[in-house]
RODO-2510 file (C-alpha; in nm, 4 decimals, decimal comma):
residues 497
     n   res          X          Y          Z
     1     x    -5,9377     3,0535     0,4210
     2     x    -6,0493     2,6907     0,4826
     3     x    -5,8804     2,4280     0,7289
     4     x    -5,7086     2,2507     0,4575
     5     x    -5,5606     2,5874     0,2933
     6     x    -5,4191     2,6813     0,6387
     7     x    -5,2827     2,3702     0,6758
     8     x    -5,0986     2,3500     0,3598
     9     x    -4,9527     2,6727     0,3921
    10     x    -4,8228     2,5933     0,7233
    11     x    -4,6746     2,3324     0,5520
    12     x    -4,5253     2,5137     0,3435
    13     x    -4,3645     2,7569     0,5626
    14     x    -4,2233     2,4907     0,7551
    15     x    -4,1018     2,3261     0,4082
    16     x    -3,9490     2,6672     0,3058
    17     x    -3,8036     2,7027     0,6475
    18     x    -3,6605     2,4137     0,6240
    19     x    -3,5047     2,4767     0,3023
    20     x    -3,3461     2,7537     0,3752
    21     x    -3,2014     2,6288     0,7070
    22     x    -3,0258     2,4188     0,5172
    23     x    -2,8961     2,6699     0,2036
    24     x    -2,7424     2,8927     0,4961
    25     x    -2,6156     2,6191     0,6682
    26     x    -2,4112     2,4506     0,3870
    27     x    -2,1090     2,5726     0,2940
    28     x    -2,2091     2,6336    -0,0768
    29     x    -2,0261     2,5869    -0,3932
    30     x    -2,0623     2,7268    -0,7395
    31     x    -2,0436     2,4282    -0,9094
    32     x    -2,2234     2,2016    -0,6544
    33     x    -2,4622     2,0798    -0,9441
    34     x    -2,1385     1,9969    -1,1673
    35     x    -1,9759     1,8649    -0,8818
    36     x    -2,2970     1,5909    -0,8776
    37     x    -2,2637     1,5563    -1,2376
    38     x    -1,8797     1,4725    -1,2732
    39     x    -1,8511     1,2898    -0,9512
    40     x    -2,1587     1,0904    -0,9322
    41     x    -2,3775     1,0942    -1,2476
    42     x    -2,1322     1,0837    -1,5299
    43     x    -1,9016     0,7956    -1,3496
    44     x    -2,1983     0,5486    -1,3566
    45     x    -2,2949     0,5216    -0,9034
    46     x    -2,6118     0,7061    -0,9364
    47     x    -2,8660     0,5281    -0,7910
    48     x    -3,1346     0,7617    -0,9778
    49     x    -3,2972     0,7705    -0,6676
    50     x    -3,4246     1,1463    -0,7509
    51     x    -3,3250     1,2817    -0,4279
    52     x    -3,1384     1,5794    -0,5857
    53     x    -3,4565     1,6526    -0,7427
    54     x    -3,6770     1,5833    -0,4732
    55     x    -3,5272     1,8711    -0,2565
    56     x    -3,4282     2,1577    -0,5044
    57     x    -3,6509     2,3557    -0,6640
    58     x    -3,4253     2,4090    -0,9875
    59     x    -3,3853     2,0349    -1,0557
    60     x    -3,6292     1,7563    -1,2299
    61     x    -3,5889     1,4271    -1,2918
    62     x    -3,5348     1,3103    -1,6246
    63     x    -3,6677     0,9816    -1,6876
    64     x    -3,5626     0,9541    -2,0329
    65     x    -3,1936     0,9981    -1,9404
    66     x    -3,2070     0,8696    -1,5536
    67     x    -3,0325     1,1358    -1,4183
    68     x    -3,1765     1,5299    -1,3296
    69     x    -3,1194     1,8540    -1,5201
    70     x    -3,1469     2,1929    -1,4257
    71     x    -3,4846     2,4072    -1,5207
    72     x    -3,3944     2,6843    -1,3361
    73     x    -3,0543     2,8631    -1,2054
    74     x    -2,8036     2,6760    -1,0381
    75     x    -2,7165     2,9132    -0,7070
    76     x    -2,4580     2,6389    -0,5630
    77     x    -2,6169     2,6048    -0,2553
    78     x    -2,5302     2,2475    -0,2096
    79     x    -2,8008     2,0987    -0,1355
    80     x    -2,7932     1,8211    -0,4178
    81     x    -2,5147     1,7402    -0,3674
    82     x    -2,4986     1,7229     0,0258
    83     x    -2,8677     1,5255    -0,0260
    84     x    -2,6917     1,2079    -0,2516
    85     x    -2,7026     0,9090    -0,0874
    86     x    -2,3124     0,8322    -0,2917
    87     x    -2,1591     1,2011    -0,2002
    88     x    -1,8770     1,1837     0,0736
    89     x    -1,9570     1,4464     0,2730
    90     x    -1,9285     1,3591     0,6680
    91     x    -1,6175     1,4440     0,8627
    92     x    -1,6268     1,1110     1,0062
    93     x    -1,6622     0,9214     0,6838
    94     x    -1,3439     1,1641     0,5259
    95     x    -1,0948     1,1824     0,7755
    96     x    -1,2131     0,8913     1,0492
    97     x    -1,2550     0,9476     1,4285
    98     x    -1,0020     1,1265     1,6103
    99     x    -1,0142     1,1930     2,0217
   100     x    -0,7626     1,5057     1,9726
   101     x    -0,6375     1,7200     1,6426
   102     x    -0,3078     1,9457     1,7282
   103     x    -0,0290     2,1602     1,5199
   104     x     0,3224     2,0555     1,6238
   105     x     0,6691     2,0979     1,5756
   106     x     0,9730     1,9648     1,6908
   107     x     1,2365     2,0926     1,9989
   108     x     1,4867     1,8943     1,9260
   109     x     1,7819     2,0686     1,7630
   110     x     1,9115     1,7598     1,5453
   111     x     1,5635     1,7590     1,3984
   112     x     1,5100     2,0877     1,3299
   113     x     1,4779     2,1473     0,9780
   114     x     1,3774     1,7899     0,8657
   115     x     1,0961     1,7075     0,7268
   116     x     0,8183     1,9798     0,7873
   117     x     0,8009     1,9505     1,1441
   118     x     0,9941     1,6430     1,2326
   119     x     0,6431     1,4563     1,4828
   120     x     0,6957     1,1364     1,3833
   121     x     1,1040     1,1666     1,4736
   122     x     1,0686     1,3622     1,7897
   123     x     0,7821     1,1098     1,9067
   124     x     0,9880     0,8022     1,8638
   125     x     1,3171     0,9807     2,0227
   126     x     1,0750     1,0842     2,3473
   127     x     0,9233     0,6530     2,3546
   128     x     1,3311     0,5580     2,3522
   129     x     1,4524     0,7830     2,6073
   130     x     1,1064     0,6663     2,8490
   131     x     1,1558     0,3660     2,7676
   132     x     0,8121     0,3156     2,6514
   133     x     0,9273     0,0976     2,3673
   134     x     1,1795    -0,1436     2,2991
   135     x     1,2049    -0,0869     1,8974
   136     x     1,0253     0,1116     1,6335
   137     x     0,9874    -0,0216     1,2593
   138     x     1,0670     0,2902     0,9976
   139     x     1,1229     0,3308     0,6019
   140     x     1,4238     0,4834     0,5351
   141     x     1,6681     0,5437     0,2552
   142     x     1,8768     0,2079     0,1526
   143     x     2,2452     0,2723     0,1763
   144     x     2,2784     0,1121    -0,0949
   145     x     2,0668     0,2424    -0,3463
   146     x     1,9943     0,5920    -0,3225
   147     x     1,6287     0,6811    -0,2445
   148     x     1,4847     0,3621    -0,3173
   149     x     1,2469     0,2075     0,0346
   150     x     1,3806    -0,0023     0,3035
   151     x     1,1833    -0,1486     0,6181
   152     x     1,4000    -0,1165     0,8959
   153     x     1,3746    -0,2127     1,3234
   154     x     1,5278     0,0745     1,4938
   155     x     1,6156     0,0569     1,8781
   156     x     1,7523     0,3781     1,9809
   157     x     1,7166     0,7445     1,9797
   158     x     1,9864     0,7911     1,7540
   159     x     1,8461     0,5646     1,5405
   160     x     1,5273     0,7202     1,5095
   161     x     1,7145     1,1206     1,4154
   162     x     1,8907     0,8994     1,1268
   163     x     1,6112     0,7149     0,9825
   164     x     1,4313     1,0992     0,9572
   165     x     1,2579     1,2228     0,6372
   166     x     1,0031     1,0847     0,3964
   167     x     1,0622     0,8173     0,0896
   168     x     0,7434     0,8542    -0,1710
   169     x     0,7547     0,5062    -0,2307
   170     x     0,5954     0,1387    -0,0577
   171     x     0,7900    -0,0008     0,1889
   172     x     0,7275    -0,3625     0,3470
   173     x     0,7037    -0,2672     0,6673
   174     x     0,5298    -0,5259     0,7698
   175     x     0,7892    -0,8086     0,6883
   176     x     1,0207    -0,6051     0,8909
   177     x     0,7602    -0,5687     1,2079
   178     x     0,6879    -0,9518     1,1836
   179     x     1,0896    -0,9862     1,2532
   180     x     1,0999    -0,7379     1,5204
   181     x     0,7978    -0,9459     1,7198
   182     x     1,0114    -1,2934     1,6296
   183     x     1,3333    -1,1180     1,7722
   184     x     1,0953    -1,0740     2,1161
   185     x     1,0632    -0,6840     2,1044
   186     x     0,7763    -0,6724     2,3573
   187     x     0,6599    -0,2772     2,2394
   188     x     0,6693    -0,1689     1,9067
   189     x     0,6334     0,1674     1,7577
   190     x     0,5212     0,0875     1,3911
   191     x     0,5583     0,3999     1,1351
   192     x     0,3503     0,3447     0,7922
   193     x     0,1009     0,4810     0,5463
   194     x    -0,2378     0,4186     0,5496
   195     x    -0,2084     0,0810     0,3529
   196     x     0,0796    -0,0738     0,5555
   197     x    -0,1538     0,0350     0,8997
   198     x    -0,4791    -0,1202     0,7708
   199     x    -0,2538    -0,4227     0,7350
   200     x    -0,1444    -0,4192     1,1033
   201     x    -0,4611    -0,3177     1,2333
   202     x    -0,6403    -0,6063     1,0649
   203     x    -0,3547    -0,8334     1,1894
   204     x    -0,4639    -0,7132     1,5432
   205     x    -0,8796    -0,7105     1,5227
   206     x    -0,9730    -0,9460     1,2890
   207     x    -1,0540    -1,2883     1,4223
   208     x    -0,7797    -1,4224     1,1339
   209     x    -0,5446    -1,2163     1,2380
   210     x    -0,2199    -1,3248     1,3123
   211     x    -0,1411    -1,0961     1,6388
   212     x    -0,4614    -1,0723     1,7353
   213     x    -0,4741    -1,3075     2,0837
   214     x    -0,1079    -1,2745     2,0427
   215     x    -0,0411    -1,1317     2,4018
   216     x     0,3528    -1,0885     2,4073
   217     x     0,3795    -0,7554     2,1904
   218     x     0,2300    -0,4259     2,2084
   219     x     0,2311    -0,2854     1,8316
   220     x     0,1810     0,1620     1,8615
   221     x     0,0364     0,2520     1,4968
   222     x     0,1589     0,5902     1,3584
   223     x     0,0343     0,6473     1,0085
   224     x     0,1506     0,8740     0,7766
   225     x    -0,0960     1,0576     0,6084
   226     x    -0,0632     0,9486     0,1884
   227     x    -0,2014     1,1195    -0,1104
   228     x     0,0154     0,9165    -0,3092
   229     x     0,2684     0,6452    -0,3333
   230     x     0,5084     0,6213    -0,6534
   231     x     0,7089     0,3484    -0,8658
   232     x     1,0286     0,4181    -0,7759
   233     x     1,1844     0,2366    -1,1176
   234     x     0,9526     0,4883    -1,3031
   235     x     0,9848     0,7646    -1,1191
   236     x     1,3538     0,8000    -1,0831
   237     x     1,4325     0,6897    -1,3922
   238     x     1,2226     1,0137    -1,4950
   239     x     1,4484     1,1871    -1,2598
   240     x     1,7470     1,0651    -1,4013
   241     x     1,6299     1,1533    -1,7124
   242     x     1,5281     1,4855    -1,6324
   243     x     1,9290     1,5494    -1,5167
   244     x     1,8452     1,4836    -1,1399
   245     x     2,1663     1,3268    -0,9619
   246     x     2,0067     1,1036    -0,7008
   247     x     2,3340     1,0594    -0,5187
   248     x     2,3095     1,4514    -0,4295
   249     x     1,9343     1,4611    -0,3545
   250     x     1,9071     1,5032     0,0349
   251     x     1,5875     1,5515     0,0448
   252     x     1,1771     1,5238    -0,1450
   253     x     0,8908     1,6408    -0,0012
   254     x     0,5111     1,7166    -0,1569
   255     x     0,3955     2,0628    -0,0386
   256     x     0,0931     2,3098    -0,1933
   257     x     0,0550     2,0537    -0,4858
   258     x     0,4248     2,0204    -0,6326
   259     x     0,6897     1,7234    -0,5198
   260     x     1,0323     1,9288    -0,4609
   261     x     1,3809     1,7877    -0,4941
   262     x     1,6492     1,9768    -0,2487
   263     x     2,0074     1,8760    -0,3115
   264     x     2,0689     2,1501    -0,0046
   265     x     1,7422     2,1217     0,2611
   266     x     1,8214     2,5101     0,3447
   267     x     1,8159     2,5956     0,0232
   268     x     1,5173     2,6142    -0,2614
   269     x     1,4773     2,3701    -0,4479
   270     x     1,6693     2,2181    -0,7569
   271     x     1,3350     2,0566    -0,9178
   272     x     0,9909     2,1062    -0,8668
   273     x     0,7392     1,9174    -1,0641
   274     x     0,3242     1,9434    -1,0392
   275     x     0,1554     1,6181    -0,8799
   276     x    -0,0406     1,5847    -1,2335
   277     x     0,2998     1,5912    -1,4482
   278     x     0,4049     1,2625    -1,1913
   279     x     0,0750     1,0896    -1,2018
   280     x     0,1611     0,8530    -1,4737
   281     x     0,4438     0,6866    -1,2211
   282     x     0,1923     0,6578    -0,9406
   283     x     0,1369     0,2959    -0,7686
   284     x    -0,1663     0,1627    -0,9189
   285     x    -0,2639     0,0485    -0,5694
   286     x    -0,2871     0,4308    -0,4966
   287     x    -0,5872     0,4268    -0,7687
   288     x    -0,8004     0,2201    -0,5327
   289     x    -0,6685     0,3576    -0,1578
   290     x    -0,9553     0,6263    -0,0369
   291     x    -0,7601     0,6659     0,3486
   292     x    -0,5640     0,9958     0,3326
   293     x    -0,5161     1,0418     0,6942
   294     x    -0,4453     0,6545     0,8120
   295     x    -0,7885     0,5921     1,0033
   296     x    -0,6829     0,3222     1,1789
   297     x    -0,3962     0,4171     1,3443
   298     x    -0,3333     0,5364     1,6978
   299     x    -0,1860     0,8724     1,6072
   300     x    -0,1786     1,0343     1,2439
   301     x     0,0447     1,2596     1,1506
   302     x     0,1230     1,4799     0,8038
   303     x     0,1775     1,8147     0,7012
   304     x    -0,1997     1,9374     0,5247
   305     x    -0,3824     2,2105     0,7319
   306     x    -0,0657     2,2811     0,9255
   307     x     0,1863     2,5388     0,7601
   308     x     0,5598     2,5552     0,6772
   309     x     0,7689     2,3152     0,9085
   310     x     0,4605     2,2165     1,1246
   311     x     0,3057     1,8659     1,0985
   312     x    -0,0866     1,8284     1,1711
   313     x    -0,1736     1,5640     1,4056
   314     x    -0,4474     1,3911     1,5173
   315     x    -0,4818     1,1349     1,8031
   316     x    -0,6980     0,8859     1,7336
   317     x    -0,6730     0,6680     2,0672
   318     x    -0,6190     0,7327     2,4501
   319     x    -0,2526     0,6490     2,4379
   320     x    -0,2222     0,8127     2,1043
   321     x    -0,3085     1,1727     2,2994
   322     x    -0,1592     1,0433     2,6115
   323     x     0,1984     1,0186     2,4291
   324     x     0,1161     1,3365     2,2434
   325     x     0,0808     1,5239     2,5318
   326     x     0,3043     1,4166     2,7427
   327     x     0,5868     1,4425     2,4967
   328     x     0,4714     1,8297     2,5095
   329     x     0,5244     1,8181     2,8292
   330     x     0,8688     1,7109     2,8320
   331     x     0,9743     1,9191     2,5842
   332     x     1,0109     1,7165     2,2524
   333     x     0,7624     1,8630     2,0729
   334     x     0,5507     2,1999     2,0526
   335     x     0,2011     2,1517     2,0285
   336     x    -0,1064     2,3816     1,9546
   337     x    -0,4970     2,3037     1,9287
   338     x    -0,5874     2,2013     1,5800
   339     x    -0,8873     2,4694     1,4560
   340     x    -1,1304     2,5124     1,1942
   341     x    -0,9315     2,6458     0,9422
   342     x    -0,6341     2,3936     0,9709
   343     x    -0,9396     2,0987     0,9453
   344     x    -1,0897     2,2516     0,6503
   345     x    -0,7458     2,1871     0,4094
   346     x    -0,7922     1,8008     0,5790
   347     x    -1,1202     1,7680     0,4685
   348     x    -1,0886     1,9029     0,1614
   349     x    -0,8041     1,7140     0,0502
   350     x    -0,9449     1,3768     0,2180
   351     x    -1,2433     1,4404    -0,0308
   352     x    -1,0225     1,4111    -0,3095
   353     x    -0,9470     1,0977    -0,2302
   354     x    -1,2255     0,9501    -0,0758
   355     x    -1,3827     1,0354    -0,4193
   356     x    -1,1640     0,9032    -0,6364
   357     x    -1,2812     0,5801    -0,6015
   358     x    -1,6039     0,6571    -0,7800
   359     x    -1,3665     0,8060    -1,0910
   360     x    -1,1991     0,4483    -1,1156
   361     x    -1,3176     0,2932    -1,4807
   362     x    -1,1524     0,0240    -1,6854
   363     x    -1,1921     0,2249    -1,9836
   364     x    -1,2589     0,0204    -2,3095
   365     x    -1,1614     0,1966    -2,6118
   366     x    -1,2650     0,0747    -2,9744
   367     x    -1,0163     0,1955    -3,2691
   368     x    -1,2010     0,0774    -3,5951
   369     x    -1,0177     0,1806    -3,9403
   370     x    -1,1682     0,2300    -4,2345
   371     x    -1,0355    -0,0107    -4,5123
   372     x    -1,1984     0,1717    -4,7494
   373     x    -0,9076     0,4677    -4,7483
   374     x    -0,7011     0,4685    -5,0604
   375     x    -0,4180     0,6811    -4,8754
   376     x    -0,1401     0,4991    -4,6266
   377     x    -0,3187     0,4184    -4,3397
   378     x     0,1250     0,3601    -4,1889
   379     x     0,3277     0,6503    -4,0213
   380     x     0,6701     0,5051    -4,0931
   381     x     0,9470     0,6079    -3,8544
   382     x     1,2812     0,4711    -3,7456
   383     x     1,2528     0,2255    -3,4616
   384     x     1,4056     0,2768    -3,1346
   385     x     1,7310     0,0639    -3,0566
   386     x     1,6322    -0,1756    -2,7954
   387     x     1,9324    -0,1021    -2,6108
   388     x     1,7621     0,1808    -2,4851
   389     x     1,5411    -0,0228    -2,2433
   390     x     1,6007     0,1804    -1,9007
   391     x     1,8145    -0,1366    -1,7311
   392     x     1,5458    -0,0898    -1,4021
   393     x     1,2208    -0,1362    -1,6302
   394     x     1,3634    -0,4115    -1,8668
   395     x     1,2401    -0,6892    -1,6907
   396     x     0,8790    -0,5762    -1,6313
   397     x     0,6190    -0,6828    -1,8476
   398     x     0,4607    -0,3614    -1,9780
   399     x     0,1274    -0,4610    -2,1633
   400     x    -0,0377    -0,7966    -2,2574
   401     x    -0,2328    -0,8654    -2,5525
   402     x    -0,5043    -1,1404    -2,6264
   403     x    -0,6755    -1,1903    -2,9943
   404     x    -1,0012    -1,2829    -3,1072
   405     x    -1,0851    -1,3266    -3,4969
   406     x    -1,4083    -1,2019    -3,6295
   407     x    -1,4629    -1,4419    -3,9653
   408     x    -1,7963    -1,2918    -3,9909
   409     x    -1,6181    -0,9480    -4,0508
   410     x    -1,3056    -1,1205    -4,1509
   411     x    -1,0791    -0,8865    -3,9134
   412     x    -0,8419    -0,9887    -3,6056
   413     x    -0,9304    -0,7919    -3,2538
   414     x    -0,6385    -0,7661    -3,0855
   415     x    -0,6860    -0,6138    -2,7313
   416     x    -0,3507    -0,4300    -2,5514
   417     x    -0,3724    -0,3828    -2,1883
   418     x    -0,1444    -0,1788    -1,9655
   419     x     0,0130    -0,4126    -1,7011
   420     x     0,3015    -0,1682    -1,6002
   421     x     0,0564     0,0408    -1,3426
   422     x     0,1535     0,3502    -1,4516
   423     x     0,0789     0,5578    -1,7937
   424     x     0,2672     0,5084    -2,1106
   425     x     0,2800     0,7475    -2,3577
   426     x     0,3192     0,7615    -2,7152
   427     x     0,2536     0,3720    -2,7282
   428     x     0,2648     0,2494    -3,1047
   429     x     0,1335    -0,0749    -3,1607
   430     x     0,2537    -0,2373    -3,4491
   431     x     0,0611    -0,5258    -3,6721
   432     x     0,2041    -0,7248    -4,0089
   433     x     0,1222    -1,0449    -4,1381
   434     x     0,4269    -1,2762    -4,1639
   435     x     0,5292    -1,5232    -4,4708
   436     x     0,7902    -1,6566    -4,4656
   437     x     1,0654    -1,4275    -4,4719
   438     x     0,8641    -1,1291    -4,5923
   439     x     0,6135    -0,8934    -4,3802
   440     x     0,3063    -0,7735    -4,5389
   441     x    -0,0152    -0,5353    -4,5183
   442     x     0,1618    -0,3554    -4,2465
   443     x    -0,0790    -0,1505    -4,0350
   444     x     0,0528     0,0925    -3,7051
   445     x    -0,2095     0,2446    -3,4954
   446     x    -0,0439     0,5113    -3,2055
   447     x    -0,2215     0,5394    -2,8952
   448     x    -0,1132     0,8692    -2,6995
   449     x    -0,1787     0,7217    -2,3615
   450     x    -0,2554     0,4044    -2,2241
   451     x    -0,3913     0,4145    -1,8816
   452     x    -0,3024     0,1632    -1,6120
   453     x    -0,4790    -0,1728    -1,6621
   454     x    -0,6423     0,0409    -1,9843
   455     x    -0,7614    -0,2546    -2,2527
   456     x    -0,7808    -0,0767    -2,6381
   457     x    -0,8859    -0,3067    -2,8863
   458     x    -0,7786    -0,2611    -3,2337
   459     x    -0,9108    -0,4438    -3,5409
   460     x    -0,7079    -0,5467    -3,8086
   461     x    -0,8371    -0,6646    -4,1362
   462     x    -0,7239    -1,0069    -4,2240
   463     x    -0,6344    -1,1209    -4,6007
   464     x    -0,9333    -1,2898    -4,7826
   465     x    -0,9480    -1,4567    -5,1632
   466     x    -1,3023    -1,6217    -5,2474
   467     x    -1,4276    -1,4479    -4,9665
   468     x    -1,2139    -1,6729    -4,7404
   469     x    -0,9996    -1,5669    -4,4492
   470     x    -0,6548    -1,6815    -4,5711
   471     x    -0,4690    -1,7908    -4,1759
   472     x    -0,1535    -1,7691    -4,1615
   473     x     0,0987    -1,6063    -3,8784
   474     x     0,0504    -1,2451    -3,7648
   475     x     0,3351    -1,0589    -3,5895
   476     x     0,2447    -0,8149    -3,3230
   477     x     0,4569    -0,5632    -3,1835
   478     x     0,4309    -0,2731    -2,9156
   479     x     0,6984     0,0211    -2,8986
   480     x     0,7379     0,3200    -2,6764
   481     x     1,0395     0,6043    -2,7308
   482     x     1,1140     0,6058    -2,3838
   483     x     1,1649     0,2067    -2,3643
   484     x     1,1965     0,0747    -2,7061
   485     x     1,0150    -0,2284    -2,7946
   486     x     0,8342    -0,3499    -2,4931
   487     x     0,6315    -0,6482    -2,6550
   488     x     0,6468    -0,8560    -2,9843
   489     x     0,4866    -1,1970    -3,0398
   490     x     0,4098    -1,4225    -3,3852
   491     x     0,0429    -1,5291    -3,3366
   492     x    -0,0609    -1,8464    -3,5598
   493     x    -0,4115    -1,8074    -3,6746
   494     x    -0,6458    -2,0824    -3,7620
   495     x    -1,0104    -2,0937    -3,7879
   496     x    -1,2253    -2,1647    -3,4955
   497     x    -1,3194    -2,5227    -3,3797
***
């Protein structure tokens, strides 16, 4: 065997050893090639750098298509997947940095029984009674109007047990945190999502930000982890529709993938519904949000990894664990090390969302009809009476439309985009030229769903004698059952300049 045979065997060996280091060492899935596909290759973020391909031995690069295929069997190892420079796959980059994770529950008998394990409560009740802050800013229920958001500065104990439980909706908390710093609260518990703690923790590092060399408030960040964040004039309205009385709800909470109404909290409860059946009344903001477990904050707290009535929590800063701990140790709260097992549901779910931002398209979708059909190209139906406009939607604009004519093809492309931020189903779009006090060449095109900020273009085929466009006023018109006619406007045509 010569020197250069021995040498690339070694090479070899070491490449092999390599190799199946890593295999063992990943925690493989069975669809860890599909995985790459769906999340990376099909949304448009490869880079088509070929590393998948470079480092498994069942993968080539295709250089027709830009992206690899398989040659060989797919054994899920991971390794493509784990090797993509665009994957998400570092429990720093999913879940942030955190000095300390635990599992706790309250001790304190009025919380008992709140929501899962009542942290976030029991924490503020232990900074009151130490006197460790002057006034905490929470989302609670509105008196007023049941279930719907409202920012609120808090300055007792008692406050804190009443303001319990979670709202699945945005809250301007920061309007209310601003007031509590002009009433001169010197230290400030501040209780948010993710979004609404990015907000205060820019406020506080970046050399813009408003509190940042302001010296005469100490703000404490607890973030609530957030999957999601809902419309509340959507989503209740659903509700409502659905036969939920709102007045009797005492409690919603999101646990093993369904949101469950409880009109008794010791009870089961009345409604359950999957995340995936609410996901057309989700804030579009959520669309774009890829922090499950509020990074920034000084303590996070939710209830993933942690069981029934426990809350997982992680302390991100010295204080954060300080407070934690010595909480404990006074007997507000139970705590336990946070493990392997617990961290794995975090991750996981913190995946979802980290990736979601790579399944984020503005989807363009082209409708073309053929005017060369002899039958009805019209599904005629009774329109809905616009008195059924649900009173909290009725001033929102739902969709806008722009137009565009095509005298080369002699058609009008009008483009509908969703402007709601949240899914509407069933949307009929409805086109007629207008003359006088006659409609004509009606033409109805139904679109089943209509993503947020979702353009479809639709071309209609304008009237033509000679060969000449004849302009004259087009009537546009787009209907929903659940909210009646949402838009309707004449356009004049005339040829372009």
């Amino acid at each position: 065997m010569t020197e250069n045979q021995t040498n690339d065997n070694q090479e070899s060996s070491q490449y092999q050893y390599s190799f199946d280091y890593i295999q063992k060492k990943l925690e493989g899935k069975k669809d860890s090639y599909g995985m790459l596909m769906k999340e990376i290759v099909r949304t448009g973020i490869c880079t088509e750098c070929g590393t998948c391909a470079a480092v498994c031995p069942v993968l080539e690069w295709d250089h027709i298509l830009g992206q690899p295929k398989l040659v060989g069997k797919c054994t899920g190892c991971g390794i493509c997947y784990n090797q993509c420079p665009r994957t998400i796959t570092d429990p720093i980059q999913l879940m942030g940095e955190f000095k300390t994770g635990y599992v706790s529950n309250t001790n304190i008998p009025e919380v008992i029984g709140g929501q899962d394990g009542g942290t976030v409560t029991s924490l503020l009740c232990y900074m009151f009674d130490e006197h460790l802050i002057d006034a905490a800013v929470v989302t609670m229920k509105n008196p007023d109007d049941p279930w719907t958001p409202v920012a609120q500065i808090i300055t007792s104990k008692d406050d804190a047990i009443k303001a319990s439980g979670s709202i699945y909706s945005h809250s301007q908390t920061v309007e209310a945190l601003m007031d509590a710093i002009r009433q001169d609260y010197r230290s400030i518990a501040f209780v948010g999502t993710p979004c609404n703690i990015d907000a205060v923790d820019k406020m506080l590092s970046s050399p813009a930000g408003m509190l940042k060399y302001f010296m005469r408030a100490h703000v404490l960040k607890i973030g609530l982890f957030c999957m999601d964040s809902f419309a509340p004039e959507a989503l209740y309205s659903f509700f409502r529709k659905d036969g939920i009385d709102l007045e009797k709800v005492v409690k919603m909470d999101i646990n093993k993938g369904k949101f469950h109404i409880y009109y008794d909290p010791d009870k089961d409860p009345v409604k359950s519904y999957t995340i995936k059946q609410l996901d057309k009344f989700k804030s579009s903001s959520c669309n774009f949000c890829t922090d499950l477990t509020a990074e920034h904050a000084d303590i996070s707290v939710g209830s993933v990894g942690s069981g029934p009535n426990k809350n997982t929590v992680f302390a991100r800063t010295g204080i954060g664990a300080e407070i934690i701990e010595d909480a404990a140790n006074k007997g507000y709260l139970t705590i336990e090390p946070f493990n392997a097992i617990n961290l794995n549901s975090v991750l996981f779910l913190a995946k979802l969302k980290k990736v979601s931002q790579y399944n984020i398209q503005k989807r363009k979708v082209f409708i073309v009809k053929d005017t060369s059909e002899e039958e009805p190209r019209i599904r005629t139906e009774p329109e809905v009476d616009q008195s059924k406009v649900t009173p909290e939607l009725g001033v929102r604009k739902f969709v806008s439309v722009k137009k565009d004519i095509d005298e080369e093809n002699k058609t009008l492309t009008i483009s509908i985009t969703n402007t709601v931020g949240y899914v509407l189903d069933d949307l009929r779009i409805r086109v007629v030229t207008v003359e006088d006090l006659f409609e004509k060449r009606p033409w109805v095109t139904t679109i089943n769903e209509l993503f947020p900020y979702e353009s479809i273009e639709i071309d209609y085929p304008l009237e033509e004698k000679d060969g000449e466009i004849i302009y004259g006023n087009v009537l546009v018109e787009a209907l929903t059952d659940d909210f009646g006619k949402i838009y309707s406007k004449t356009f004049k045509l005339a040829p372009k300049e």
